[in-house]
Backbone of each chain as ProteinMPNN parsed JSONL, in Angstrom:
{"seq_chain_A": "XXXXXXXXXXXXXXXXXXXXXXXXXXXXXXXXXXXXXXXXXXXXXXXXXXXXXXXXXXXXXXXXXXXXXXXXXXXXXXXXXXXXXXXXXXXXXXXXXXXXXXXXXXXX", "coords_chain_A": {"N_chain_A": [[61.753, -66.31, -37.541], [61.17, -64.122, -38.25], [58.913, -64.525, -40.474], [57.069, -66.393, -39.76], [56.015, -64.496, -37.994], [55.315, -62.717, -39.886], [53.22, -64.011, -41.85], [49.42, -64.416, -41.502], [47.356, -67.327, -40.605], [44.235, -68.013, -41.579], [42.808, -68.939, -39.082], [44.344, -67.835, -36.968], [43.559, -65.248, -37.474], [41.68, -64.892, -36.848], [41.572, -66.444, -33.68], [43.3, -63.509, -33.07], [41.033, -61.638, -33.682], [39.387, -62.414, -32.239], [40.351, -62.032, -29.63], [40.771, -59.549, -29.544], [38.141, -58.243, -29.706], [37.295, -59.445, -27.305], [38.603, -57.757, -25.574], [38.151, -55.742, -25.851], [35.191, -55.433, -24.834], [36.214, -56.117, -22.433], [37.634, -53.174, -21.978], [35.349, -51.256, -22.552], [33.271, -52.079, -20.678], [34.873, -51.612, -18.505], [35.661, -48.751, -18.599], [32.824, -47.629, -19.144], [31.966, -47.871, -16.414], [33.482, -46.26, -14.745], [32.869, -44.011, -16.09], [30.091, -43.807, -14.832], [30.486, -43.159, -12.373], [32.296, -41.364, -11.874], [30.595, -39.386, -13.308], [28.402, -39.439, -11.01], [29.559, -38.323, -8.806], [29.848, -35.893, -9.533], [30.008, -32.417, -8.571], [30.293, -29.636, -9.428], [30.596, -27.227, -12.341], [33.116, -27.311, -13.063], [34.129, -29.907, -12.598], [32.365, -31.255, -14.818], [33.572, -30.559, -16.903], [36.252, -31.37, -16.416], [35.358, -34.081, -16.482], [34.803, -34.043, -19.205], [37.23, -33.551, -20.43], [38.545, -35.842, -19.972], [37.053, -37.896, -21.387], [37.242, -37.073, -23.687], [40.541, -37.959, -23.702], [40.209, -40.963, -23.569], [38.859, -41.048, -25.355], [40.406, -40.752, -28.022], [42.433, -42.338, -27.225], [41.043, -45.487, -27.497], [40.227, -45.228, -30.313], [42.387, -45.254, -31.756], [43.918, -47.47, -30.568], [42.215, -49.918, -31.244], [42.738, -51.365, -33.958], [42.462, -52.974, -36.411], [44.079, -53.886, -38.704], [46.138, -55.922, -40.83], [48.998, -55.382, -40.739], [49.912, -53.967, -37.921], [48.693, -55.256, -36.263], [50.058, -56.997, -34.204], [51.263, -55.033, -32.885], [49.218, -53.756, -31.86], [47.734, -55.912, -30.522], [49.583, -56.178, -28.403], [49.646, -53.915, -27.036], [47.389, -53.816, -25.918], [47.886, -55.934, -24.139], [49.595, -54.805, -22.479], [48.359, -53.174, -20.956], [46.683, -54.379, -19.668], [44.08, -55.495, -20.592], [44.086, -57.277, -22.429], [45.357, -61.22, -21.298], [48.53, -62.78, -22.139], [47.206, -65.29, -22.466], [44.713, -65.276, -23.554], [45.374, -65.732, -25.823], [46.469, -67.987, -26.764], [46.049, -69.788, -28.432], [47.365, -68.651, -30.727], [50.065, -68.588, -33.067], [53.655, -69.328, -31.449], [55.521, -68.108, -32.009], [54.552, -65.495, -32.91], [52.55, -64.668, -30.461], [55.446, -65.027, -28.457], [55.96, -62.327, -29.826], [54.574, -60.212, -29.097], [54.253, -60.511, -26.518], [57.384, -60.079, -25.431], [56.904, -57.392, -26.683], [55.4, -55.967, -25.503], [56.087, -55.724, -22.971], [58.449, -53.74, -23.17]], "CA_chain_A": [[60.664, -65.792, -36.678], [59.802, -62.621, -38.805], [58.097, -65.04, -41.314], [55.572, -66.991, -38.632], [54.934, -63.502, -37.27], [54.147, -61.959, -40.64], [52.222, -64.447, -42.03], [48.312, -64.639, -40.574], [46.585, -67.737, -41.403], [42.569, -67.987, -41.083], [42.524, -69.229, -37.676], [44.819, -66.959, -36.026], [43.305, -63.768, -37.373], [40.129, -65.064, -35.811], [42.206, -65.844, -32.705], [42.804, -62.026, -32.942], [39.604, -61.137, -33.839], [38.321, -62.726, -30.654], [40.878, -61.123, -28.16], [40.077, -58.094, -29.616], [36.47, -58.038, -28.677], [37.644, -59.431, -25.726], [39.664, -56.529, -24.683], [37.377, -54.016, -25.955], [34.128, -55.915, -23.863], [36.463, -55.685, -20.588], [37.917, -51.749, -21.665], [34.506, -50.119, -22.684], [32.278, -52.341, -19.282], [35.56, -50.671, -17.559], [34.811, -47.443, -19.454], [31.288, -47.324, -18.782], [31.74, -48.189, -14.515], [34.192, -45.322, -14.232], [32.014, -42.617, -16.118], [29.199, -43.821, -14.764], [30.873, -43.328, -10.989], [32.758, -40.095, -12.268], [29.143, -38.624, -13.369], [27.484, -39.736, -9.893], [30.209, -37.547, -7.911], [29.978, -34.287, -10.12], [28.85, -31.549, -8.088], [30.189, -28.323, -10.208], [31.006, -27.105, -13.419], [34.696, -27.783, -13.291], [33.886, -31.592, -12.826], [31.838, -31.746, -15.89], [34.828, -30.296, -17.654], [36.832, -32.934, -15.899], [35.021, -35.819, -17.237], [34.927, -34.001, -20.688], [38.746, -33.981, -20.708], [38.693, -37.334, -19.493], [36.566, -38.514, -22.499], [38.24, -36.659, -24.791], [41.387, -38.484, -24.337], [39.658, -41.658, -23.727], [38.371, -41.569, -27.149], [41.744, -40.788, -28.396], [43.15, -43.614, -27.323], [40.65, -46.054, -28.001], [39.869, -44.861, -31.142], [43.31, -45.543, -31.916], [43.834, -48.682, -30.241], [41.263, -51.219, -32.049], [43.563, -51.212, -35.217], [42.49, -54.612, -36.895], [44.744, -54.273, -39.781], [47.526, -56.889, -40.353], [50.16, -54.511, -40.372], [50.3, -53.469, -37.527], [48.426, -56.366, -35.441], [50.882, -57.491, -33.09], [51.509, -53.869, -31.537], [47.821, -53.765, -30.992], [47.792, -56.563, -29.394], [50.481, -56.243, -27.205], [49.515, -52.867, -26.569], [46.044, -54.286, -25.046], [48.391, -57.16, -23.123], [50.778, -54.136, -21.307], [47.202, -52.271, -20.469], [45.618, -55.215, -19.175], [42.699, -55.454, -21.415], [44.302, -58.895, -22.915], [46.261, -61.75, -20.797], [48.506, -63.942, -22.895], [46.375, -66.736, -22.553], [43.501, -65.523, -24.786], [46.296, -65.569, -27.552], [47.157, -69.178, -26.384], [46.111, -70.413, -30.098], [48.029, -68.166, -31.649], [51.033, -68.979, -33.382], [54.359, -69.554, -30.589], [56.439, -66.982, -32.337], [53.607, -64.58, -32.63], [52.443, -65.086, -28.742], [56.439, -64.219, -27.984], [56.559, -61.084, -30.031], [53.598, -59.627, -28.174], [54.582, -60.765, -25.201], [58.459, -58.945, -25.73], [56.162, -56.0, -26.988], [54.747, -55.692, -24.435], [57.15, -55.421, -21.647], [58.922, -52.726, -23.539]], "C_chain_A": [[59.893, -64.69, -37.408], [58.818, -63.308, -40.07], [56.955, -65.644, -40.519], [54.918, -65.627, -38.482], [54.19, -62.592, -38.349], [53.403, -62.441, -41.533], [50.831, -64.703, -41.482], [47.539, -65.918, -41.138], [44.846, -67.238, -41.245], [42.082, -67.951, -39.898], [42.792, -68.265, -37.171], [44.592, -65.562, -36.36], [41.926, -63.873, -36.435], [40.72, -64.974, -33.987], [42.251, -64.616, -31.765], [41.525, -61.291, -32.802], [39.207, -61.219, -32.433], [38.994, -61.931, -29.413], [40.773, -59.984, -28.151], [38.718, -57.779, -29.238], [36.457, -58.35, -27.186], [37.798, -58.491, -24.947], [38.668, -55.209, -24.872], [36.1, -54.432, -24.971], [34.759, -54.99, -22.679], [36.622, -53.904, -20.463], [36.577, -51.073, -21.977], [33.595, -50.564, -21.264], [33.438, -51.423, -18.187], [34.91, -49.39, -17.298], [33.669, -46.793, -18.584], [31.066, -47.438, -16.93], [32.476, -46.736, -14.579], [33.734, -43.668, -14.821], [30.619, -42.574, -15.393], [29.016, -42.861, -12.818], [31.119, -41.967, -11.409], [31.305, -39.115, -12.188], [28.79, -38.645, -12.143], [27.912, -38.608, -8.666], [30.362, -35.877, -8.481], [28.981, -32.933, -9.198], [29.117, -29.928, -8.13], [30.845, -28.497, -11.546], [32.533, -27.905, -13.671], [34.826, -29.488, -13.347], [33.19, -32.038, -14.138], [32.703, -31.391, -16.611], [35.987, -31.291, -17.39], [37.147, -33.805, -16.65], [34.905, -35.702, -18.935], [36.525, -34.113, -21.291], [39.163, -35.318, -20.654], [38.51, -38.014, -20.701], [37.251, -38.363, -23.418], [39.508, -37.652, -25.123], [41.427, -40.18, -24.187], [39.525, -42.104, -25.045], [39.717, -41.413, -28.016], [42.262, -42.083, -28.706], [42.317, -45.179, -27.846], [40.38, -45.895, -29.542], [41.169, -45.604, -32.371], [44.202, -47.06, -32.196], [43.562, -49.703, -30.85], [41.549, -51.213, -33.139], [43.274, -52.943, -35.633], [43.446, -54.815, -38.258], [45.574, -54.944, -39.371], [48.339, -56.015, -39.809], [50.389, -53.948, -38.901], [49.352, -54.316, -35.872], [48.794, -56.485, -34.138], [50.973, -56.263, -32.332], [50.448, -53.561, -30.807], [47.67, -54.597, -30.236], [48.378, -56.597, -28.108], [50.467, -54.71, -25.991], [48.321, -52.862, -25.521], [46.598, -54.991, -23.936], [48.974, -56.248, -22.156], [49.751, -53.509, -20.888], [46.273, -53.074, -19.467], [44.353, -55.979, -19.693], [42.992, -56.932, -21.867], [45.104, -59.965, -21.724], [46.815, -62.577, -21.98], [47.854, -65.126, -23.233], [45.098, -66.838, -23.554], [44.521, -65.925, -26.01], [47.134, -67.257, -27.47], [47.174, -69.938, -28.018], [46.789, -69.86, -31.137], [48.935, -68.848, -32.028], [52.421, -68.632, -32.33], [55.074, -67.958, -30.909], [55.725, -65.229, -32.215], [53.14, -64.058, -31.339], [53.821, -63.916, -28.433], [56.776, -62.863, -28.508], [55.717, -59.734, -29.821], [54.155, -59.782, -26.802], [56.425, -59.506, -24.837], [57.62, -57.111, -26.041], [55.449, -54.932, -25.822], [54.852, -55.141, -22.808], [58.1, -54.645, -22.145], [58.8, -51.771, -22.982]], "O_chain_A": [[58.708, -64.36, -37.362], [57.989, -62.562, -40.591], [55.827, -65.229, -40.784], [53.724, -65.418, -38.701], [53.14, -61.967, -38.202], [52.775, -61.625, -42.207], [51.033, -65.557, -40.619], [46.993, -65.688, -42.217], [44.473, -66.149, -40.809], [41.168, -67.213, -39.53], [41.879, -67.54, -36.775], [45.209, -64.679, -35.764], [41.401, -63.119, -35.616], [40.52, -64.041, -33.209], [41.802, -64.415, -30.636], [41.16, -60.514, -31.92], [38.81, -60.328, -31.682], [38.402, -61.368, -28.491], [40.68, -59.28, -27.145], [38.432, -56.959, -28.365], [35.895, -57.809, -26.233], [37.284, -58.332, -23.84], [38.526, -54.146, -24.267], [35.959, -53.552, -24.122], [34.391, -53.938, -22.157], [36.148, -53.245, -19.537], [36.669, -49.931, -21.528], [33.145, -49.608, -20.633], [33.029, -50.713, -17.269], [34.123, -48.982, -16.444], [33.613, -45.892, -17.748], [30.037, -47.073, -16.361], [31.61, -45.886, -14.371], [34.035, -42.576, -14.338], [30.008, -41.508, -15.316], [28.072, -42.288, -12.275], [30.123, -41.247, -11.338], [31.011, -38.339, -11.279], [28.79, -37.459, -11.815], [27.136, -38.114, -7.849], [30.889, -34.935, -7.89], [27.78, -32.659, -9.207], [28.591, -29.095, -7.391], [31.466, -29.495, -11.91], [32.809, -28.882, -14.367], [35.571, -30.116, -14.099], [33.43, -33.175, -14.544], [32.73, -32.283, -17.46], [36.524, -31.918, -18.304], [38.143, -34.254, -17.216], [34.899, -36.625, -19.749], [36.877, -34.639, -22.346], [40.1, -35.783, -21.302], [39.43, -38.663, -21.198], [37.86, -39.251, -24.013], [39.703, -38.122, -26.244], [42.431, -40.777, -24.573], [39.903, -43.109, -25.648], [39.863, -42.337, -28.816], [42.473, -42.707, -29.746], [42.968, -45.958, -28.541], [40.342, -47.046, -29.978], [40.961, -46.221, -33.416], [44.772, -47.572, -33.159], [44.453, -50.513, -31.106], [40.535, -51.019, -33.811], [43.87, -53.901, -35.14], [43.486, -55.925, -38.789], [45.983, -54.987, -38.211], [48.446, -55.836, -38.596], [51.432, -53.294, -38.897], [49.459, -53.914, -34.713], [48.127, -56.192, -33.146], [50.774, -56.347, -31.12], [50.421, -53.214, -29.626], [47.434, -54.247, -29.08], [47.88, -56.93, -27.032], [50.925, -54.49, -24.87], [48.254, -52.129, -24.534], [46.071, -54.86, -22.831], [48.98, -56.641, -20.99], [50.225, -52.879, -19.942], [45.411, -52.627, -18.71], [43.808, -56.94, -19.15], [42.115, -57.771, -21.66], [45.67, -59.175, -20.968], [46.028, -63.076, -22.784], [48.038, -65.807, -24.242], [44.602, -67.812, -24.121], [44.129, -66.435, -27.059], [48.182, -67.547, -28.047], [48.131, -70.483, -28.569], [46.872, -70.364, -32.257], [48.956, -69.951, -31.481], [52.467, -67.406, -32.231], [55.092, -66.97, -30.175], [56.171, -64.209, -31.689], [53.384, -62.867, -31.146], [53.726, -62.702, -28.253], [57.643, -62.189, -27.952], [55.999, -58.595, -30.193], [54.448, -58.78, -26.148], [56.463, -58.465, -24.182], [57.918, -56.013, -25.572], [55.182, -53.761, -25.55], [54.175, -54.546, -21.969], [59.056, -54.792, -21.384], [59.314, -50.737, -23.409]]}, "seq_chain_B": "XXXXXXXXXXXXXXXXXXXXXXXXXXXXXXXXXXXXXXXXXXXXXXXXXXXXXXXXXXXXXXXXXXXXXXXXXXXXXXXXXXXXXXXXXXXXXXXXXXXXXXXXXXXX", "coords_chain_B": {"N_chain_B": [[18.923, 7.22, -26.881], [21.31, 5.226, -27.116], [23.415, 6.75, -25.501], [22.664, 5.977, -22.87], [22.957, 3.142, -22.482], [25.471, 2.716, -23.013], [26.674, 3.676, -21.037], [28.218, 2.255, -18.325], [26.767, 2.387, -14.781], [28.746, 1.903, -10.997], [26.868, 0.483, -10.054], [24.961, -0.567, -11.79], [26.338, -2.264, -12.907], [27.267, -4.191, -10.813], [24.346, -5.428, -10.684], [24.165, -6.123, -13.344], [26.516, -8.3, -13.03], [25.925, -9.812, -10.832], [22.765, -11.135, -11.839], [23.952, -12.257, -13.75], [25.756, -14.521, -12.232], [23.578, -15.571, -11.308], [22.302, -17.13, -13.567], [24.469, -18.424, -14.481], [24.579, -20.325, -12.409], [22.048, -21.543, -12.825], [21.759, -22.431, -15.266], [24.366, -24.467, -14.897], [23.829, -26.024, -12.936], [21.218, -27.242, -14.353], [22.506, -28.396, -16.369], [24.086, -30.051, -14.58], [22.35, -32.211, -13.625], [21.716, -33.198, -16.109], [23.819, -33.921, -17.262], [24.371, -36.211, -14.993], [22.054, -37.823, -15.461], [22.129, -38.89, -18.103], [24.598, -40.18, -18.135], [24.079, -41.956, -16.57], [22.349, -43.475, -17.979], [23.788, -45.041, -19.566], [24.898, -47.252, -21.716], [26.049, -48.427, -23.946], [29.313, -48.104, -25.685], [28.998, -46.306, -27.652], [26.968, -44.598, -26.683], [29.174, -43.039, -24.653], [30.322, -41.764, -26.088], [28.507, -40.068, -27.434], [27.727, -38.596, -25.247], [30.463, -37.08, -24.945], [30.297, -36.064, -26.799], [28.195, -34.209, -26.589], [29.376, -32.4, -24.718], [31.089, -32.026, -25.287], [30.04, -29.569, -27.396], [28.665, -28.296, -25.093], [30.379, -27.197, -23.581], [31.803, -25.393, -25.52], [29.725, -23.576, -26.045], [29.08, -22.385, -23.232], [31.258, -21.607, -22.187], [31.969, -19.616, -24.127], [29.732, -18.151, -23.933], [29.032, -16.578, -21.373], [30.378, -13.859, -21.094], [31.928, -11.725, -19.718], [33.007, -8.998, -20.157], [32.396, -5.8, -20.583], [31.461, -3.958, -23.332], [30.131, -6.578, -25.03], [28.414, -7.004, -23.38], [25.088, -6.6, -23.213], [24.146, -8.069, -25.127], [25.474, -10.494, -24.17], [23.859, -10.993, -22.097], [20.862, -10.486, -23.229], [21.319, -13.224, -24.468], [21.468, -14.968, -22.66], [18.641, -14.397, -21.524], [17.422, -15.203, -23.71], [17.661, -17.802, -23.699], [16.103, -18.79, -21.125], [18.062, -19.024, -18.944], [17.753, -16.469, -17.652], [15.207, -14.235, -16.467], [13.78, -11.379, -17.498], [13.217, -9.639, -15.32], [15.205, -10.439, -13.417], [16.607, -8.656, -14.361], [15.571, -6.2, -13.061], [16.48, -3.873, -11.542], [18.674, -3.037, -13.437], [19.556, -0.048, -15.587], [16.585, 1.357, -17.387], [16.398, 1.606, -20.302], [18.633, -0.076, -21.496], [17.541, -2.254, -20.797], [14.915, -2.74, -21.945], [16.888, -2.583, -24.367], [18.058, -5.617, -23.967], [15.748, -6.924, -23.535], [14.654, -6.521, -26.603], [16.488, -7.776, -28.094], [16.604, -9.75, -27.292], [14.513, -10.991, -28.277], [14.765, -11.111, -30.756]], "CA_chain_B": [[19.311, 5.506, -25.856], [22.209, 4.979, -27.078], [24.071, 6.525, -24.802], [22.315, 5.093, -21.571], [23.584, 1.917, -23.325], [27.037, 2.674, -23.407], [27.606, 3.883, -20.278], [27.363, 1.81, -17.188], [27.308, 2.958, -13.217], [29.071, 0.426, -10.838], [25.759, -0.394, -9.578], [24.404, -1.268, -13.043], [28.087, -3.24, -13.393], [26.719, -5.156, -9.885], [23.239, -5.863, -11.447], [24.47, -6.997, -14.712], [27.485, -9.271, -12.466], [24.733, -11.118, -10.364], [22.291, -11.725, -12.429], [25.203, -13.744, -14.726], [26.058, -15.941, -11.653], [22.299, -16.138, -11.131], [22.345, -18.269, -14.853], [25.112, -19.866, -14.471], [24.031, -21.422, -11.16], [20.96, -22.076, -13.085], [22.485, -23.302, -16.121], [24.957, -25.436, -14.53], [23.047, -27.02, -12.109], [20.384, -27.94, -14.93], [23.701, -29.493, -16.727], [24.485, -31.45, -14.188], [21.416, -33.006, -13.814], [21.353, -33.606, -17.414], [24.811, -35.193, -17.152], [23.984, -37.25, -14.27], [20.667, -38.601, -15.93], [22.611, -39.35, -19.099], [25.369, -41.373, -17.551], [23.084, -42.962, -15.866], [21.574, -44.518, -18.643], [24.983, -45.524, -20.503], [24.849, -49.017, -21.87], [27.324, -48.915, -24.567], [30.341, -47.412, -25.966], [28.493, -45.045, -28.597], [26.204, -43.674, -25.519], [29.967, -42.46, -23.768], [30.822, -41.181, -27.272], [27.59, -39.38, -27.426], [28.287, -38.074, -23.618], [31.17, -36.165, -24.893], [30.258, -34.985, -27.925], [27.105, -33.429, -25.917], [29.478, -32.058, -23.962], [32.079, -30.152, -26.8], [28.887, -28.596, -27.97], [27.965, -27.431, -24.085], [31.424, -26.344, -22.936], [31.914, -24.183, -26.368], [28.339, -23.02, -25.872], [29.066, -21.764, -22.11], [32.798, -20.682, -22.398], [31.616, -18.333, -25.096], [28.348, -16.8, -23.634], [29.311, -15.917, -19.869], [31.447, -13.062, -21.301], [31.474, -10.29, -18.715], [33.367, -7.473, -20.824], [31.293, -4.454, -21.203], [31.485, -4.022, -24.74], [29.16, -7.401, -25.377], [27.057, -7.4, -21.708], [23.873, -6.582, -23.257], [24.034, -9.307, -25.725], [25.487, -11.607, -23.037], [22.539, -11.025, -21.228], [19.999, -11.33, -23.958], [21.208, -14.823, -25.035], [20.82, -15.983, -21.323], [17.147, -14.489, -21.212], [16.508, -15.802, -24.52], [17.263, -19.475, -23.065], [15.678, -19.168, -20.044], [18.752, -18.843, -17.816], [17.595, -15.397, -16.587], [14.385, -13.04, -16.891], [14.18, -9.992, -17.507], [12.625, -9.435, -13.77], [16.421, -10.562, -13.094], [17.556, -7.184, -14.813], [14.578, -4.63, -13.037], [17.863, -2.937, -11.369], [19.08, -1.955, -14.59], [18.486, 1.256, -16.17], [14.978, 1.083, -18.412], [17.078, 1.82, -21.918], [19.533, -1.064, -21.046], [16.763, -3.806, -20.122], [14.615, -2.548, -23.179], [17.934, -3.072, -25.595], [18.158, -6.596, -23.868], [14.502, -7.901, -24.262], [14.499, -6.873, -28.008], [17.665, -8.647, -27.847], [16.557, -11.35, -26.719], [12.927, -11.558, -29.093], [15.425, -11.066, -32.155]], "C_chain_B": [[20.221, 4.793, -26.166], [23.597, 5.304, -25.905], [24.155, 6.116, -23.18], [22.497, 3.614, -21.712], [24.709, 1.355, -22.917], [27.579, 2.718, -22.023], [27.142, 2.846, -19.078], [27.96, 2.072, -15.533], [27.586, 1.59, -12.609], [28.249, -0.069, -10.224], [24.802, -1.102, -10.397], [25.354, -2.587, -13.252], [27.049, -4.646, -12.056], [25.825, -6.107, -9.972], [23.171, -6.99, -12.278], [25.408, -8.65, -14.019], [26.69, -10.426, -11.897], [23.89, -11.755, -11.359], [23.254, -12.893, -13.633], [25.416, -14.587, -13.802], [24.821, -16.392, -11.437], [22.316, -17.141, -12.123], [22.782, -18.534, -14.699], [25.298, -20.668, -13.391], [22.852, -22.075, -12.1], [21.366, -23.066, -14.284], [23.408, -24.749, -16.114], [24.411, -26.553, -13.33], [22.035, -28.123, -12.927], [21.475, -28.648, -15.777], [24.102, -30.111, -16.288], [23.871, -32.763, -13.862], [21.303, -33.615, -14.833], [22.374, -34.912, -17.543], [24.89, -36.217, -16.919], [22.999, -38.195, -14.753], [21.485, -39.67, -17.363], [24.057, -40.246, -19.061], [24.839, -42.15, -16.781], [22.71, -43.94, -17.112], [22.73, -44.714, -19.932], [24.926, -46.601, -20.881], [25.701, -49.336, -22.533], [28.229, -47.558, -24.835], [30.031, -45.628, -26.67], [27.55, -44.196, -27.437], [27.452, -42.592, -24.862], [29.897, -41.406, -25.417], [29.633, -39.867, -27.715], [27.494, -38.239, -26.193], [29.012, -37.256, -24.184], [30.793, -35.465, -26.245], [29.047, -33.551, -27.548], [28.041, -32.582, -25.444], [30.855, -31.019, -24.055], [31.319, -29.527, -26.656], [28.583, -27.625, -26.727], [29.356, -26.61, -23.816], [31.666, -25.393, -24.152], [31.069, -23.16, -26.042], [29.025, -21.53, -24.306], [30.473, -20.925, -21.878], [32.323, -19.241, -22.807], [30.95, -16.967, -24.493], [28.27, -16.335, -21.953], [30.523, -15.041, -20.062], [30.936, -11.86, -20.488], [32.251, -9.131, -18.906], [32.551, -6.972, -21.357], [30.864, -4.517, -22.757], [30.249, -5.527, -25.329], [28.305, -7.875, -24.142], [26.012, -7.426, -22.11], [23.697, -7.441, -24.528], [24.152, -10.538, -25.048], [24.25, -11.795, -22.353], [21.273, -11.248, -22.033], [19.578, -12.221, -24.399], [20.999, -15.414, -23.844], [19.304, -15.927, -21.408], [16.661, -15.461, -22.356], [16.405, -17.409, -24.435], [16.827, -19.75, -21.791], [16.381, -19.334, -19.188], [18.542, -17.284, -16.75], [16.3, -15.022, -16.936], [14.509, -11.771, -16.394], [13.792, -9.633, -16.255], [14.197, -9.275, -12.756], [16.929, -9.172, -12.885], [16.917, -5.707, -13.845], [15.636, -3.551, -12.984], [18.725, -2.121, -12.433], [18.282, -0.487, -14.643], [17.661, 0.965, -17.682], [15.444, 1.027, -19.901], [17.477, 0.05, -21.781], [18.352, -2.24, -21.078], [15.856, -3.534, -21.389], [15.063, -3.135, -24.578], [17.915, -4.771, -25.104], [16.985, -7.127, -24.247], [14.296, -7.784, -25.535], [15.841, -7.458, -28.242], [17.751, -9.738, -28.36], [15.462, -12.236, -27.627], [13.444, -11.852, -30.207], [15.567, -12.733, -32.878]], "O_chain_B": [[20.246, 3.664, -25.677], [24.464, 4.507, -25.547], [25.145, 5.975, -22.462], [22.037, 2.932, -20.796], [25.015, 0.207, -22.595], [28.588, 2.102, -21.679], [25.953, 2.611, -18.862], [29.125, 1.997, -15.142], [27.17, 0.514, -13.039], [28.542, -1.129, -9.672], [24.021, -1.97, -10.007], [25.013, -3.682, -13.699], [26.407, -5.638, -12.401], [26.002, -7.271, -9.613], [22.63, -8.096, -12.234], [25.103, -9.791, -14.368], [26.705, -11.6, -12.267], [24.213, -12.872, -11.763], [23.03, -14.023, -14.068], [25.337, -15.733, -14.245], [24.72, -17.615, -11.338], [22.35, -18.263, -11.619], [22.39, -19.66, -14.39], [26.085, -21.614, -13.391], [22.802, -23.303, -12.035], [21.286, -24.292, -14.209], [23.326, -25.724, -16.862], [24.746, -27.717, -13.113], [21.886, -29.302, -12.609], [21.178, -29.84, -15.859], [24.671, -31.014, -16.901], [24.365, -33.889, -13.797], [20.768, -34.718, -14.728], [22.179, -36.109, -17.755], [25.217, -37.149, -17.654], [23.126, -39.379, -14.442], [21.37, -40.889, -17.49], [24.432, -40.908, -20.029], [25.43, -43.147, -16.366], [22.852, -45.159, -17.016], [22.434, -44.52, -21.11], [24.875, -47.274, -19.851], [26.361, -50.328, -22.225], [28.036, -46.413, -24.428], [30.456, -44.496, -26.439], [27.588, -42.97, -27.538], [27.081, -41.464, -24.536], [29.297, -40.333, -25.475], [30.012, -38.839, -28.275], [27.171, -37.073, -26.422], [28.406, -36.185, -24.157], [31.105, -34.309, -26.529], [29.023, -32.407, -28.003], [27.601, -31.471, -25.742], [31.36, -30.052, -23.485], [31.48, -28.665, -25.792], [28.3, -26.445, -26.934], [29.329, -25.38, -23.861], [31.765, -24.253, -23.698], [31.459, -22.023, -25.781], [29.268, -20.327, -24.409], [30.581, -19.777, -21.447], [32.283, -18.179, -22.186], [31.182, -15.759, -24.456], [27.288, -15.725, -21.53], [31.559, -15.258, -19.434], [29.879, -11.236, -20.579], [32.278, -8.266, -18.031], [31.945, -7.349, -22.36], [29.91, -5.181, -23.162], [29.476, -5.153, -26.212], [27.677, -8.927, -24.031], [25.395, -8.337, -21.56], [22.544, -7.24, -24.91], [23.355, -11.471, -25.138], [23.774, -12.91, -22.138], [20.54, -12.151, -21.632], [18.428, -12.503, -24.736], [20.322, -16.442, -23.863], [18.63, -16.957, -21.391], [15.788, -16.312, -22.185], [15.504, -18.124, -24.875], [17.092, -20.838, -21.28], [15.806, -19.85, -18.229], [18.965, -17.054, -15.617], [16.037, -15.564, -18.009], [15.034, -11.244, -15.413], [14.624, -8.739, -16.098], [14.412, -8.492, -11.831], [17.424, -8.629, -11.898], [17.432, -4.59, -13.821], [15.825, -2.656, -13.808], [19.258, -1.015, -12.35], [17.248, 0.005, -14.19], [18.093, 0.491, -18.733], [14.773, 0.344, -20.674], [16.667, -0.859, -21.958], [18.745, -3.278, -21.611], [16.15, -4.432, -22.179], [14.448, -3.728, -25.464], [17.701, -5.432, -26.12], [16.993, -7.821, -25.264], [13.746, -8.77, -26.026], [15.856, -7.289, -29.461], [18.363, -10.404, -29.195], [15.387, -13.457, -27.768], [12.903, -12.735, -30.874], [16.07, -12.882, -33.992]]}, "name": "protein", "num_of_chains": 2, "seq": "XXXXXXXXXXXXXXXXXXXXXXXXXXXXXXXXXXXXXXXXXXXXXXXXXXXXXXXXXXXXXXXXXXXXXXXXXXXXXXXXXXXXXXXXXXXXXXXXXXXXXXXXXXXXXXXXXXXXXXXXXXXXXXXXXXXXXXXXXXXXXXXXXXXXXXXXXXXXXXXXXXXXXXXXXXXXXXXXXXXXXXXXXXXXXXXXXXXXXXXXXXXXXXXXXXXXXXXX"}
């Protein structure tokens, strides 16, 4: 199994590729509804400090997150799948072994 | 005129105290408008990312310059007039040295 999962061919980085834009589409249109709502309800200072803490660790984590290197692939992924941002099913073309060690990753 | 400067009565202290929440009602109100306008018109990711970085720059900014220890009041108060969070009309109540040292202060 640790050879399927650490080999990538062509396809299945694309695969990746794609659930990754996926996940980032659904987390930044998230993103963008919940500052947009956040902003709409601000009605003192301490709220704009708020939503700057908010961002702050927002960007943190995304920033973080969208890791396209091999190495370290699969935790990104699976890290998008336990957040919501992915369902197994975009990763349906992946490779079986790959799939399950996201999926295990995930429910950690 | 230095030492009509230095010293201040607690009705100068009162003066100086209002007119600071006077700006930062004014200040923060025109920030939240700004906020509001600018999450408003969010479309992508780099717009949020832009949102907070606006919004390091303001909270350093305002932390800093609403300092209400004696020792830097009549600088505090010059950098508000000199952005248009107060005028000097704010200060008349001062004593004439004091509001003098602030508008060249503020022209500097």
């Amino acid at each position: 199994m640790l050879d399927s999962c650490s080999r990538w061919t062509h396809a299945e980085e694309q695969v990746a590729r794609t659930a990754f834009d996926q996940a980032y589409q659904r987390e930044t249109k998230s993103l963008i509804e919940v500052v947009r709502e956040r902003a709409g309800a601000i009605a003192e200072l301490d709220d704009i400090w708020a939503l700057h803490d908010f961002l702050s660790a927002r960007r943190f984590d995304i920033d973080g997150k969208y890791d396209r290197e091999q190495p370290g692939l699969l935790f990104s992924l699976a890290q998008l799948v336990k957040e919501g941002w992915l369902q197994l099913d975009d990763l349906q073309e992946l490779d079986p072994n790959k799939r399950a060690k996201v999926s295990a990753l995930a429910n950690m």
